[in-house]
Every structure is written in structure tokens, then in C-alpha cells.
FIKOL-222279 format. One record per residue (C-alpha): residue number from 1; chain; x, y, z. Coordinates in pm, 1 decimal, decimal comma, always signed. Layout:
// FIKOL-222279
NUM|A|X|Y|Z
...
***
This chain:
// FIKOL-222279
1|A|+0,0|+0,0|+0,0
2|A|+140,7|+345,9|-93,0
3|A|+179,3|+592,4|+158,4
4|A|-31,2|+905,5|+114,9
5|A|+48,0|+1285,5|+179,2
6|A|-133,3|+1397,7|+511,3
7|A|-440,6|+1684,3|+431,0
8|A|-385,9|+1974,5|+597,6
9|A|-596,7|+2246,5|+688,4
10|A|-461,0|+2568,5|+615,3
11|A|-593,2|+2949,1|+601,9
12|A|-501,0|+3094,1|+239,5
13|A|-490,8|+3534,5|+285,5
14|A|-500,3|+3678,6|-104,3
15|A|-436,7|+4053,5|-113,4
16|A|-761,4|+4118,5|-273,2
17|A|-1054,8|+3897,1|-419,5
18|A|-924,1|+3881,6|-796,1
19|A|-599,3|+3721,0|-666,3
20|A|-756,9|+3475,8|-479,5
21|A|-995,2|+3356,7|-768,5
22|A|-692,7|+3347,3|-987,3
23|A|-517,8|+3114,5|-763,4
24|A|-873,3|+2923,5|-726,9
25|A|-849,7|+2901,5|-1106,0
26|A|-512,5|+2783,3|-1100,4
27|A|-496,6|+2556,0|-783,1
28|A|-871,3|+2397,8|-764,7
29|A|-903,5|+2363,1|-351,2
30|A|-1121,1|+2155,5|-116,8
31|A|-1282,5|+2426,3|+42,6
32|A|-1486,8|+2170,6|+268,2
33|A|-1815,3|+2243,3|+67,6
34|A|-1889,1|+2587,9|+56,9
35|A|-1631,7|+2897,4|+0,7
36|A|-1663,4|+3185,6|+216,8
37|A|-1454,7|+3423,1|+181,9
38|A|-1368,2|+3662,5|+512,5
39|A|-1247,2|+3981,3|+432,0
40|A|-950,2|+4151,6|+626,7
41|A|-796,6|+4466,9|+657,4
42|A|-831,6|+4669,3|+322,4
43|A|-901,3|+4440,2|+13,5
44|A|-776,7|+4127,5|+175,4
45|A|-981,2|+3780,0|+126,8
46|A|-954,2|+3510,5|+324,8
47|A|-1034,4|+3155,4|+313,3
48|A|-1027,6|+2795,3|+472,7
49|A|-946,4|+2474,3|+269,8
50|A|-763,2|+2144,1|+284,8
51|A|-532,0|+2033,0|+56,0
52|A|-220,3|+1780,6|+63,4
53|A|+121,6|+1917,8|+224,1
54|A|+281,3|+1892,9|-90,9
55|A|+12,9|+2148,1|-225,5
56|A|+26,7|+2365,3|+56,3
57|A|+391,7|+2484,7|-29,3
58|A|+291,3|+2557,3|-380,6
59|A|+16,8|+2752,0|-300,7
60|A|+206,7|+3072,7|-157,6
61|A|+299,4|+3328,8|-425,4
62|A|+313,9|+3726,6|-450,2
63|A|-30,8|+3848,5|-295,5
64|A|-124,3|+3503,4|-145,8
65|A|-0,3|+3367,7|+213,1
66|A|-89,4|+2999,1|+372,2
67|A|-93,9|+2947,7|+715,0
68|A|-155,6|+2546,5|+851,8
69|A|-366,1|+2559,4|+1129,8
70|A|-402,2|+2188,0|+1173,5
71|A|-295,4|+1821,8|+1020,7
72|A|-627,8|+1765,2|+934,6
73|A|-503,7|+1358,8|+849,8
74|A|-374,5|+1307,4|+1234,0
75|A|-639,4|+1518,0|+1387,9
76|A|-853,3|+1252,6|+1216,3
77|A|-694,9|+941,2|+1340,1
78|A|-724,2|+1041,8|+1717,5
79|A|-1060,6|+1072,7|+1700,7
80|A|-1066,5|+739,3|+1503,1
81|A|-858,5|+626,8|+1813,0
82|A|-1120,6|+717,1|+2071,9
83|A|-1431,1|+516,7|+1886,3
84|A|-1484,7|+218,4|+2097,2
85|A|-1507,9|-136,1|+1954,4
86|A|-1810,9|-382,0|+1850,2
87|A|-2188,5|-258,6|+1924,9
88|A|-2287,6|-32,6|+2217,3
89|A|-2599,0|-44,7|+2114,6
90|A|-2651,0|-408,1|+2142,7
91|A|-2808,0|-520,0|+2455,8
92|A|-2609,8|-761,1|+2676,7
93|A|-2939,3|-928,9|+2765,7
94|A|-3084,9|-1000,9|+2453,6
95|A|-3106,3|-1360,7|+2357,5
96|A|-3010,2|-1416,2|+1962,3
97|A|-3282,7|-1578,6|+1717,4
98|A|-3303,3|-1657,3|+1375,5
99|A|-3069,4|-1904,5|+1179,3
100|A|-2752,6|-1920,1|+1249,0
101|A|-2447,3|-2033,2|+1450,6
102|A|-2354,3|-2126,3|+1756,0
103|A|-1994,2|-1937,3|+1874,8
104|A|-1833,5|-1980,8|+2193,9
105|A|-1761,5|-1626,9|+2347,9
106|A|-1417,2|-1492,4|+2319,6
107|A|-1448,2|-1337,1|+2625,3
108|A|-1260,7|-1436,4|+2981,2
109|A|-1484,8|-1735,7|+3142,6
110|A|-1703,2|-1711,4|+2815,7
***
């Protein structure tokens, strides 16, 4: 299995809204769904989006600035790392019907 580049989450800052749609143009960017643009001090625009880290570096220019505000991949697997295992909505209780077979449980003294 290859290994893939982590997604980052970064803030791209254009100097004004025509430079950011020509980098848009030029660098098509998962903006997580829906652009917004923020505006800043004068013209500047601002947005969110998550690319690869190999992107990210490529994305700065005259007029444009990325900042990473998270590793979007790694943020994701500790969350993945705190969802618990098997059913917790199956009740302990309930006696299984239907077809089907017979397991010993894999738990201690099962």
C-alpha cells in the first residue's frame, strides 16, 4: 500500500478577491463544501481549505499567504482512536434468534 500525503488544513490570505480567484483558477481547492470568503484589513480575502502538504507549499505566491492551522489527516486518526469497539448499542441481555451459529464467546470465562 502506498503511503499518502497527510491533508492539511490551512488558512489561504489573497491581497484582494481577484488574486484569490486566480489562484482558485489555477490551484482547484477543497474548500470543505462551501467557500466563504472573510475579508480583512483593506481588500484582503480570506479563506479555509484542505489540501495535501505537498500542495500547501505551492500555493504561496506574490499576494497570497498559507498558514496550517491543523494536520487535518492526524487530527482525524485520534478521534478514530477514541471510537470504541463492537456494538454499544446491542443489549447484553438479549437472547439471539433466527438461523444461524452457535460461537463460543471470546471473552474471559465465556
Amino acid at each position: 500500500m502506498s503511503e499518502r500525503e497527510n491533508i492539511l488544513h490551512v488558512r489561504v490570505t489573497a491581497d484582494n478577491a481577484e488574486t484569490l480567484r486566480t489562484l482558485l483558477r489555477e490551484e482547484p481547492l477543497d474548500i470543505g463544501g462551501r467557500p466563504r470568503g472573510t475579508t480583512g484589513p483593506g481588500n484582503e480575502m480570506t479563506i479555509e481549505a484542505f489540501v495535501p502538504r505537498g500542495k500547501a507549499d505551492r500555493l504561496a505566491r506574490e499576494g497570497v499567504s498559507v498558514d496550517v492551522l491543523r494536520d487535518a489527516t492526524e487530527t482525524g486518526r485520534a478521534r478514530q482512536a477514541e471510537v470504541g469497539r463492537g456494538n454499544r448499542f446491542a443489549d447484553p441481555q438479549e437472547v439471539p434468534y433466527g438461523l444461524g451459529e452457535m460461537l463460543k464467546d471470546k471473552r474471559p470465562g465465556g
